[in-house]
CHARMM internal coordinates of N, CA and C (Angstrom, degrees):
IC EDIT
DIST 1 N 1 CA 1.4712
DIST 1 CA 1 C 1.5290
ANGL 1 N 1 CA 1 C 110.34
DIST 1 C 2 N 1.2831
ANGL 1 CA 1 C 2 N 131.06
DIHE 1 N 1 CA 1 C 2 N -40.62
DIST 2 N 2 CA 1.4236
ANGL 1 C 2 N 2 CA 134.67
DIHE 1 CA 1 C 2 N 2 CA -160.05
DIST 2 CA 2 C 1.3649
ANGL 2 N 2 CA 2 C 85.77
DIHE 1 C 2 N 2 CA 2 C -92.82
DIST 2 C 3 N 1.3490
ANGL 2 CA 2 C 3 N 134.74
DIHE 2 N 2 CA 2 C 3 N -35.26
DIST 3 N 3 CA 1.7114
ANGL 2 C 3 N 3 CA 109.21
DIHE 2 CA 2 C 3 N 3 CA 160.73
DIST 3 CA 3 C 1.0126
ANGL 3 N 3 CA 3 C 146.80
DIHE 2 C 3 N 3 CA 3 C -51.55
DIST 3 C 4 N 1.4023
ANGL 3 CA 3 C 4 N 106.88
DIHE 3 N 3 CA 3 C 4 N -43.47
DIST 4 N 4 CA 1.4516
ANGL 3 C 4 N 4 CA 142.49
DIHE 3 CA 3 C 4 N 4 CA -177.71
DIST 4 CA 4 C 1.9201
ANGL 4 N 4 CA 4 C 88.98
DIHE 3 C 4 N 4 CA 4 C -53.42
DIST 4 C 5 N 1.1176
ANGL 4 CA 4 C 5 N 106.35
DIHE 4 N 4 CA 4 C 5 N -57.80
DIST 5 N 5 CA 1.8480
ANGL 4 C 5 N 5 CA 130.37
DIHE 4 CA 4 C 5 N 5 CA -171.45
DIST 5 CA 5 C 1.9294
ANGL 5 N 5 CA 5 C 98.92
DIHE 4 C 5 N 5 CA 5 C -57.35
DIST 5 C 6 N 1.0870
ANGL 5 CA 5 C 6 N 110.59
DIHE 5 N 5 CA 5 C 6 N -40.37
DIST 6 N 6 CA 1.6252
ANGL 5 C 6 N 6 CA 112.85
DIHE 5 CA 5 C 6 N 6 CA -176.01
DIST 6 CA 6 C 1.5117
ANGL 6 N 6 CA 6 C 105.79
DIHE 5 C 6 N 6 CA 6 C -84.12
DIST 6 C 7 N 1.2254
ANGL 6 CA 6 C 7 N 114.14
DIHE 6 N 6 CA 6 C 7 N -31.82
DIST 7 N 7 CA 1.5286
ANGL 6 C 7 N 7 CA 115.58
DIHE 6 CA 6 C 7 N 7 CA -169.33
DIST 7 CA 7 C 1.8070
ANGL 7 N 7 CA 7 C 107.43
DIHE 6 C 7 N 7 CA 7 C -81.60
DIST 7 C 8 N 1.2177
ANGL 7 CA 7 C 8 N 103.55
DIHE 7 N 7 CA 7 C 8 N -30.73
DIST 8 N 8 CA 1.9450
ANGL 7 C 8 N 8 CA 106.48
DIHE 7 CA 7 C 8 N 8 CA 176.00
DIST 8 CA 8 C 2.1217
ANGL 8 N 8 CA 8 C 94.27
DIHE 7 C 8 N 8 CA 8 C -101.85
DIST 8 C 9 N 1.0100
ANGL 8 CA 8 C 9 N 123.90
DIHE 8 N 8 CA 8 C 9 N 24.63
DIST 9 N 9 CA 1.4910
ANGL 8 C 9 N 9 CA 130.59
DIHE 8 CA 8 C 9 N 9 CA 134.94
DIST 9 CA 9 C 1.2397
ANGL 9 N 9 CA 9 C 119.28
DIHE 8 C 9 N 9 CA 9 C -103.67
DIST 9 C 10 N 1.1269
ANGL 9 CA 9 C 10 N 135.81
DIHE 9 N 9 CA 9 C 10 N -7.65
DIST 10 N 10 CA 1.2579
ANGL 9 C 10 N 10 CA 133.00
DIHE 9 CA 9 C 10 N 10 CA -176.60
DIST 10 CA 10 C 1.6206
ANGL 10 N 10 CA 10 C 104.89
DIHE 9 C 10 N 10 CA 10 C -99.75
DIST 10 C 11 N 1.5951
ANGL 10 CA 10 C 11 N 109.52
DIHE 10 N 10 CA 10 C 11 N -46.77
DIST 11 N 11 CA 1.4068
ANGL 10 C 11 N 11 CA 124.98
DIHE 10 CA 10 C 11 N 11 CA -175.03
DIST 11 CA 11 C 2.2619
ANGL 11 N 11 CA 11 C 110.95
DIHE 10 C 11 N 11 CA 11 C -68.25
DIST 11 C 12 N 1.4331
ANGL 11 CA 11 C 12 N 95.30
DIHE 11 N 11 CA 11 C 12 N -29.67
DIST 12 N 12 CA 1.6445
ANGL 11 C 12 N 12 CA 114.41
DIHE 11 CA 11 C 12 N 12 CA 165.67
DIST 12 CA 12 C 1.6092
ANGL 12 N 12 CA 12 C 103.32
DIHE 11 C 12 N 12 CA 12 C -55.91
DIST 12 C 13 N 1.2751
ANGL 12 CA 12 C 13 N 107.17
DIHE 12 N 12 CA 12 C 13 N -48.01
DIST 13 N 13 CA 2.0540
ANGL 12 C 13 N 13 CA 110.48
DIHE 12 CA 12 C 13 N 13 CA -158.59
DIST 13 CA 13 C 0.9870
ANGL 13 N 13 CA 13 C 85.47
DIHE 12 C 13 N 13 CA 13 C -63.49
DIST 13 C 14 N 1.6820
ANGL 13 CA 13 C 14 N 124.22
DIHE 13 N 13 CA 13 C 14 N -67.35
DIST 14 N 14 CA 1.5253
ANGL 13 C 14 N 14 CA 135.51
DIHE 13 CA 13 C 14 N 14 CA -160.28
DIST 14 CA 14 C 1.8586
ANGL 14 N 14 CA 14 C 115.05
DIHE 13 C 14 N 14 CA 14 C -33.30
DIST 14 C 15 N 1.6635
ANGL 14 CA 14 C 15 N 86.24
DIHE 14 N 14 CA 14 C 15 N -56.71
DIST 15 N 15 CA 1.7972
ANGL 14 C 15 N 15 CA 85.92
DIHE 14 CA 14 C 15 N 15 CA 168.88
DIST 15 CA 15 C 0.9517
ANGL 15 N 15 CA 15 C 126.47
DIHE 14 C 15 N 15 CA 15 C -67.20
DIST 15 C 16 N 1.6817
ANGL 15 CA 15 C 16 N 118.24
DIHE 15 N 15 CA 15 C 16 N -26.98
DIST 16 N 16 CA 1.8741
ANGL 15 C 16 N 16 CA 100.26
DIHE 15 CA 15 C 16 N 16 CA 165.77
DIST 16 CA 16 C 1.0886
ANGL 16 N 16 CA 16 C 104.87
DIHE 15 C 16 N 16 CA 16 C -58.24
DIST 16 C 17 N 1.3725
ANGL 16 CA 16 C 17 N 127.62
DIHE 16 N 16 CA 16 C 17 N -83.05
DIST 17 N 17 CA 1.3902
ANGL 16 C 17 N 17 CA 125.62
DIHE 16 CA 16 C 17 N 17 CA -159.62
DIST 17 CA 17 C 1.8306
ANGL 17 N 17 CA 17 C 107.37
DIHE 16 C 17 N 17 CA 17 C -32.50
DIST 17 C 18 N 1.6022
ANGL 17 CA 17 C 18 N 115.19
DIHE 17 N 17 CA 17 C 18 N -47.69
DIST 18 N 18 CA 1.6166
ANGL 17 C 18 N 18 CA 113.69
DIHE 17 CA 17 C 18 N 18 CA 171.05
DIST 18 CA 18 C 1.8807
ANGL 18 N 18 CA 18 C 94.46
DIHE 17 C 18 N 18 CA 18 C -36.12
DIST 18 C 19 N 0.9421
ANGL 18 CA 18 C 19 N 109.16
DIHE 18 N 18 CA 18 C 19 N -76.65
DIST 19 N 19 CA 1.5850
ANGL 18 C 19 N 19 CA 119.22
DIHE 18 CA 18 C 19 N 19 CA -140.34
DIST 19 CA 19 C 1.8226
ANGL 19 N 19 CA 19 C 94.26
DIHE 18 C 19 N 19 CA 19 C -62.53
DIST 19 C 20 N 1.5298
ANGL 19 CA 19 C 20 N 124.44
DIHE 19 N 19 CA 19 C 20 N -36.98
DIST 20 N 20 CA 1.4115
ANGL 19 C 20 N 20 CA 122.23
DIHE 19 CA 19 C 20 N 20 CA -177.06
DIST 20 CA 20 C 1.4801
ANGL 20 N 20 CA 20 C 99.22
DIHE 19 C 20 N 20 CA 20 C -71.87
DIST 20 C 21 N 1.0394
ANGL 20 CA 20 C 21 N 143.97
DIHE 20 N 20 CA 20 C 21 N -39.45
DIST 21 N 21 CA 1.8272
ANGL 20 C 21 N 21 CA 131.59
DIHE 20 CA 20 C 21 N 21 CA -171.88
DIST 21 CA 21 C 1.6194
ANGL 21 N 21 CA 21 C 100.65
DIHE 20 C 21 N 21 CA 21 C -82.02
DIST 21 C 22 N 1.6024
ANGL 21 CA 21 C 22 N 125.54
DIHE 21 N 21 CA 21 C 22 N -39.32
DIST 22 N 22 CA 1.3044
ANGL 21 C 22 N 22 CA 122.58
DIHE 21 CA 21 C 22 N 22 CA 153.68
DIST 22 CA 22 C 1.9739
ANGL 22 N 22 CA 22 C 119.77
DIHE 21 C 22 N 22 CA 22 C -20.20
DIST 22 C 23 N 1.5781
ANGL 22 CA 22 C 23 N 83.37
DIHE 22 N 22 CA 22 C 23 N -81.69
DIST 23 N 23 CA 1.5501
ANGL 22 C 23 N 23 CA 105.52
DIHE 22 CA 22 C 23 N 23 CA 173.49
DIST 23 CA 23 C 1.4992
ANGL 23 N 23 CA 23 C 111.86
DIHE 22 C 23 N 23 CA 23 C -18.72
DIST 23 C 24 N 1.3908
ANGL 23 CA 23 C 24 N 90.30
DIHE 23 N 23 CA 23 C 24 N -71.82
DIST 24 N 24 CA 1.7803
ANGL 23 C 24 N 24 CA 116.04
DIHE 23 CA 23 C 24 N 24 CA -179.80
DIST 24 CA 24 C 1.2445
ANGL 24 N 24 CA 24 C 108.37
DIHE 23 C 24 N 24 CA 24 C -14.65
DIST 24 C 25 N 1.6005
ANGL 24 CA 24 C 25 N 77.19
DIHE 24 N 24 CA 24 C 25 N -70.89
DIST 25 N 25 CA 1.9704
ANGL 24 C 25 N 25 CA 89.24
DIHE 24 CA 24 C 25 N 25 CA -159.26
DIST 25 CA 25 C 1.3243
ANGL 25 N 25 CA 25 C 109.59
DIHE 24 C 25 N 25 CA 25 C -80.80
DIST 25 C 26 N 1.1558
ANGL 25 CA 25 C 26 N 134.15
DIHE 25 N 25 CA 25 C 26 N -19.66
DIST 26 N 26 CA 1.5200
ANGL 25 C 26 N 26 CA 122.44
DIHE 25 CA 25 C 26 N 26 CA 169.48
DIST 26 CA 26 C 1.6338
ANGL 26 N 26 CA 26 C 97.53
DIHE 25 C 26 N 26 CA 26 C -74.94
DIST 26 C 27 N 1.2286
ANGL 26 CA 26 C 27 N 151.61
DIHE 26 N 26 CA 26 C 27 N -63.39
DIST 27 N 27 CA 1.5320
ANGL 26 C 27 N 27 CA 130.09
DIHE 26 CA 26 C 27 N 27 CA -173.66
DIST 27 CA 27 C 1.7317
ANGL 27 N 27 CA 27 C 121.17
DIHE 26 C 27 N 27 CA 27 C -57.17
DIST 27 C 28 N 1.7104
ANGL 27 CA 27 C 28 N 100.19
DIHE 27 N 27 CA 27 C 28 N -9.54
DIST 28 N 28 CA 1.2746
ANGL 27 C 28 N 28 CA 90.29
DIHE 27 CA 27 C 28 N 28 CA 174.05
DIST 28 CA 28 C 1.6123
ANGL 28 N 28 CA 28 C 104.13
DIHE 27 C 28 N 28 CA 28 C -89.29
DIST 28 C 29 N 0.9115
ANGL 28 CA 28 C 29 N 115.20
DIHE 28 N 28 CA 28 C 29 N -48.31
DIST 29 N 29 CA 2.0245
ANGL 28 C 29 N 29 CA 123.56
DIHE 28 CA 28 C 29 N 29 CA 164.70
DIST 29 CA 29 C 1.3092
ANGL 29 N 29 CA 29 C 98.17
DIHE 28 C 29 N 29 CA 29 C -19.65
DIST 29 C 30 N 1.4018
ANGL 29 CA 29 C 30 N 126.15
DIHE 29 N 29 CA 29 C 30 N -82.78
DIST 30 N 30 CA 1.4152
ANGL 29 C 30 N 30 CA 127.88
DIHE 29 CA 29 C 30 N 30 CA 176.19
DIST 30 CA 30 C 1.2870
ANGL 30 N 30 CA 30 C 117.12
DIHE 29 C 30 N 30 CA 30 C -32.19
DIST 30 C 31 N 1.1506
ANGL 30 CA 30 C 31 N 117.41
DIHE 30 N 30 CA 30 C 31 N -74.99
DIST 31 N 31 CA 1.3709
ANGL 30 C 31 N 31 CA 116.65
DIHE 30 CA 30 C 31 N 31 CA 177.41
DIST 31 CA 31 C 1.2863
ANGL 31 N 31 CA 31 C 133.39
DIHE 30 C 31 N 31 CA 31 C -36.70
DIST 31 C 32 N 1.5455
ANGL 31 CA 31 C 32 N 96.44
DIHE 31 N 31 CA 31 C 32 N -42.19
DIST 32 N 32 CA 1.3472
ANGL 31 C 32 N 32 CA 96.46
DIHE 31 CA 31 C 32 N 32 CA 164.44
DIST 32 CA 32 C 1.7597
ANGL 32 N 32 CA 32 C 145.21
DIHE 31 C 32 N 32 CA 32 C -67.36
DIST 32 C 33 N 1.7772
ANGL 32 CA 32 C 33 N 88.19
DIHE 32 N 32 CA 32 C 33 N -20.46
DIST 33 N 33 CA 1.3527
ANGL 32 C 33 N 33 CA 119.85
DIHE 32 CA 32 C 33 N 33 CA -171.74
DIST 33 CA 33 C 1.9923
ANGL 33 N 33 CA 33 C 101.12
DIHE 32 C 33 N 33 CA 33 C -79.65
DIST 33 C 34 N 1.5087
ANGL 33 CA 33 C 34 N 85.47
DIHE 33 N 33 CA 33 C 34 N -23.36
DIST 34 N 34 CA 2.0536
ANGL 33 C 34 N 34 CA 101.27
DIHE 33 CA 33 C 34 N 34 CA -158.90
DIST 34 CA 34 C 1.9262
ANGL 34 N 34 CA 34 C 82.47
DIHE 33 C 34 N 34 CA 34 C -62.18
DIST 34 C 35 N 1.7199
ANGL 34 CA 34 C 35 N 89.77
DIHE 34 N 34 CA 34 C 35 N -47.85
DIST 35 N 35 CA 1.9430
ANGL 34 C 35 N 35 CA 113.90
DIHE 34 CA 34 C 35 N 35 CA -159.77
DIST 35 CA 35 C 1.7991
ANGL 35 N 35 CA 35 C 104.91
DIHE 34 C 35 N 35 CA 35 C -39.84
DIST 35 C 36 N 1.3340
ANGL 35 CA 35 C 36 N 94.31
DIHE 35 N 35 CA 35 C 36 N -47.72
DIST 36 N 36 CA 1.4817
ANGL 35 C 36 N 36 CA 109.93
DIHE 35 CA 35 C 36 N 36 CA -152.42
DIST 36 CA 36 C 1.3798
ANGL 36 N 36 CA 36 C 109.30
DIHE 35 C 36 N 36 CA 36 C -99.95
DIST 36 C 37 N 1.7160
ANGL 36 CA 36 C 37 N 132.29
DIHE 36 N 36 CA 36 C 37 N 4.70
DIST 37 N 37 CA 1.3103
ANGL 36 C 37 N 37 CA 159.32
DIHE 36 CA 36 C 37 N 37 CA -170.78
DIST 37 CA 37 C 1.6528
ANGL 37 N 37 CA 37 C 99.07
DIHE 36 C 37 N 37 CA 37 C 45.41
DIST 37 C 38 N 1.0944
ANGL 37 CA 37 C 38 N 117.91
DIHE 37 N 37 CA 37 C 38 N 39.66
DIST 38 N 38 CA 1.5457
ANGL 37 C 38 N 38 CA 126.50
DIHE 37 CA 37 C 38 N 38 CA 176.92
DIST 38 CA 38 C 1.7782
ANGL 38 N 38 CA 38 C 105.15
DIHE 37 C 38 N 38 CA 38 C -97.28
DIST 38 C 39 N 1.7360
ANGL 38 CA 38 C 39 N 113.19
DIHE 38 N 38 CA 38 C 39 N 22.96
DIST 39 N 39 CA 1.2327
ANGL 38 C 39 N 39 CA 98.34
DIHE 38 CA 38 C 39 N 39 CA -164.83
DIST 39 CA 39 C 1.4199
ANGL 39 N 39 CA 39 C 102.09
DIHE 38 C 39 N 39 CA 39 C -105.79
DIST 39 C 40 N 2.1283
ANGL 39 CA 39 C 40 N 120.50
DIHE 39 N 39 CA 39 C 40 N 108.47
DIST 40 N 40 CA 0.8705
ANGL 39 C 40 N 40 CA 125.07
DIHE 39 CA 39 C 40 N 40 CA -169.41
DIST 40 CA 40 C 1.7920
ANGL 40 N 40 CA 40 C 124.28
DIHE 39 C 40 N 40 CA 40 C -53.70
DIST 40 C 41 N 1.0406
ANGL 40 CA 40 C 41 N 116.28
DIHE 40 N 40 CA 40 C 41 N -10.87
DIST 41 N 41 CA 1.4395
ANGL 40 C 41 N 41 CA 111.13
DIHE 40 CA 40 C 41 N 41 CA -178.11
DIST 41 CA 41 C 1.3827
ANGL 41 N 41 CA 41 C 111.99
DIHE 40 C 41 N 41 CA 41 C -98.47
DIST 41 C 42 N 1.3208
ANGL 41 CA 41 C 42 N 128.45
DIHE 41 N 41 CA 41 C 42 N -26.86
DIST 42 N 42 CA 1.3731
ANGL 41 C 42 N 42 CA 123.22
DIHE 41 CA 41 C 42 N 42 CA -167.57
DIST 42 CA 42 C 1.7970
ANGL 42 N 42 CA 42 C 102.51
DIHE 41 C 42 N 42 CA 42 C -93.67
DIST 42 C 43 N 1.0835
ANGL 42 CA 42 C 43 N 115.18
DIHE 42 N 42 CA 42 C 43 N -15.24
DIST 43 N 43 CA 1.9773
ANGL 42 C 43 N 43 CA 118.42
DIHE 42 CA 42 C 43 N 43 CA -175.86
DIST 43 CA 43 C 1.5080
ANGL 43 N 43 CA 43 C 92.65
DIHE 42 C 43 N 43 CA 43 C -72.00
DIST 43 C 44 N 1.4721
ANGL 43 CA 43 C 44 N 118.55
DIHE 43 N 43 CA 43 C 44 N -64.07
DIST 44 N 44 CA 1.4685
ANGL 43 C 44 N 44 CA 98.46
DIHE 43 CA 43 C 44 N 44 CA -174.86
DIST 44 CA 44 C 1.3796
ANGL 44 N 44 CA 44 C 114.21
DIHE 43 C 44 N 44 CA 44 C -75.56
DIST 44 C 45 N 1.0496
ANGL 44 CA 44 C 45 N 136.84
DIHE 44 N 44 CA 44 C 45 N 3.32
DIST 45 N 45 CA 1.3379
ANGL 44 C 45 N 45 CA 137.67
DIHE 44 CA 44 C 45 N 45 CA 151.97
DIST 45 CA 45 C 1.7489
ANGL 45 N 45 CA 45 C 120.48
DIHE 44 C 45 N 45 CA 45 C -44.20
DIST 45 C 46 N 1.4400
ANGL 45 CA 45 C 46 N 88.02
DIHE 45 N 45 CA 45 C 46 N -55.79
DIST 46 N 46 CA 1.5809
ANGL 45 C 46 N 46 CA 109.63
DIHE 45 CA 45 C 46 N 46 CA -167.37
DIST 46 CA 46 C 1.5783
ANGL 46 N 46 CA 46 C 90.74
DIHE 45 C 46 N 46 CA 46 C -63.87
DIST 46 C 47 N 1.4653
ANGL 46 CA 46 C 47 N 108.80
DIHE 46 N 46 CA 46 C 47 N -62.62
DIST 47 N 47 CA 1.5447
ANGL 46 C 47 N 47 CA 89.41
DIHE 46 CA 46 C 47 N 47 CA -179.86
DIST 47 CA 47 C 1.0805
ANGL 47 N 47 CA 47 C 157.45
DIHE 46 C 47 N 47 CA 47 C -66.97
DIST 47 C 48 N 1.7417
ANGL 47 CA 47 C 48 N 107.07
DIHE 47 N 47 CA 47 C 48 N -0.53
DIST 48 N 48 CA 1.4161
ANGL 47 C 48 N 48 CA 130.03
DIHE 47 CA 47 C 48 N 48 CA 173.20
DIST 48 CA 48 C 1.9232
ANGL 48 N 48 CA 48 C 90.23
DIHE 47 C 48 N 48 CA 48 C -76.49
DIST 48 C 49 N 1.1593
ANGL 48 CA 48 C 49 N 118.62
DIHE 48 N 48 CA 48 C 49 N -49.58
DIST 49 N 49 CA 1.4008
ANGL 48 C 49 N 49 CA 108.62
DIHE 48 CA 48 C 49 N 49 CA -164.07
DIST 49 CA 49 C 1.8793
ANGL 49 N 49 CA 49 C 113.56
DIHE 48 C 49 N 49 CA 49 C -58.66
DIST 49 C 50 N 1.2163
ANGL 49 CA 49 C 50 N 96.60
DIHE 49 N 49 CA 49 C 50 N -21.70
DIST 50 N 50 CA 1.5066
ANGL 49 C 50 N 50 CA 106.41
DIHE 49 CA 49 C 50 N 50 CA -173.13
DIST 50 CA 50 C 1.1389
ANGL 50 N 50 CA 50 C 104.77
DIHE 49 C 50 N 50 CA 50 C -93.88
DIST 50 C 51 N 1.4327
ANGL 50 CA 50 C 51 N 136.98
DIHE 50 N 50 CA 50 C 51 N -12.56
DIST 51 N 51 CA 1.5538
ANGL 50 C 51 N 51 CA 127.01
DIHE 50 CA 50 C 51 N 51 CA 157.46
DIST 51 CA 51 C 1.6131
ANGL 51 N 51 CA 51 C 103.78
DIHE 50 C 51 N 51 CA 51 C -85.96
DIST 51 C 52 N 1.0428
ANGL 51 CA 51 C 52 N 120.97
DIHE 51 N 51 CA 51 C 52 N -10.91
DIST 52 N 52 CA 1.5005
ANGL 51 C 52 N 52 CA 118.61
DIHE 51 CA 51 C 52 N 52 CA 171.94
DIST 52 CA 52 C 1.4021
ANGL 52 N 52 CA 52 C 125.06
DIHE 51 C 52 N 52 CA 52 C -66.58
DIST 52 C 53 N 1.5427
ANGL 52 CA 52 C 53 N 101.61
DIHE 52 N 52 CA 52 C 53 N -41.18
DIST 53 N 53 CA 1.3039
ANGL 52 C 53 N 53 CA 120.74
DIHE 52 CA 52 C 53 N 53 CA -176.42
DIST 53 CA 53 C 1.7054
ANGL 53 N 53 CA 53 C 116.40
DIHE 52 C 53 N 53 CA 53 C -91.95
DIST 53 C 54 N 1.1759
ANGL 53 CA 53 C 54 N 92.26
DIHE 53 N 53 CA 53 C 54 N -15.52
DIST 54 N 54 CA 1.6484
ANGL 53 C 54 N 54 CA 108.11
DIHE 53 CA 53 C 54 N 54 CA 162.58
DIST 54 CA 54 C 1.5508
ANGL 54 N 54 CA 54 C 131.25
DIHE 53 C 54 N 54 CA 54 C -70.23
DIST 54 C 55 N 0.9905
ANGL 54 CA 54 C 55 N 99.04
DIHE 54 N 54 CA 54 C 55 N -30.47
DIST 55 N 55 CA 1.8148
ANGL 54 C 55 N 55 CA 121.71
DIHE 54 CA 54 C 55 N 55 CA 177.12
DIST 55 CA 55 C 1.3727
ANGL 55 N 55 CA 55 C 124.62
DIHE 54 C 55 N 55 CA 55 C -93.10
DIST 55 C 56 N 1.5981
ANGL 55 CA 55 C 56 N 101.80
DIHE 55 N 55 CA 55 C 56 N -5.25
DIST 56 N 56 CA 2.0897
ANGL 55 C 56 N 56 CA 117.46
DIHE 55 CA 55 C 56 N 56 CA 175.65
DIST 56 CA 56 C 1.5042
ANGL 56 N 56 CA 56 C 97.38
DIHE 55 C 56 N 56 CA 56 C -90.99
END
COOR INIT
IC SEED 1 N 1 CA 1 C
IC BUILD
């Protein structure tokens, strides 16, 4: 039993570390995407705001 208990603590760490180098690289993706104005969610953003402000 107290193995069983060390082995799904050991297999828990593993996925942080999975999920923190994950993390990583998707905010560096972004960032990079933010860098290079290649960042698909905020362009049509921008342009909904500018037909918004077009119509006041």
């Amino acid at each position: 039993m107290q193995f069983k208990i060390m082995m799904m603590q050991i297999q828990i760490k593993l996925l942080d570390v999975f999920y923190l180098q994950e993390s990583k690289k998707l905010k560096n993706y972004f960032l990079e995407k933010i860098e290079s104005n290649e960042y698909p969610i905020i362009a049509p953003h921008k342009k909904g705001l500018d037909c918004f402000q077009n119509k006041k």
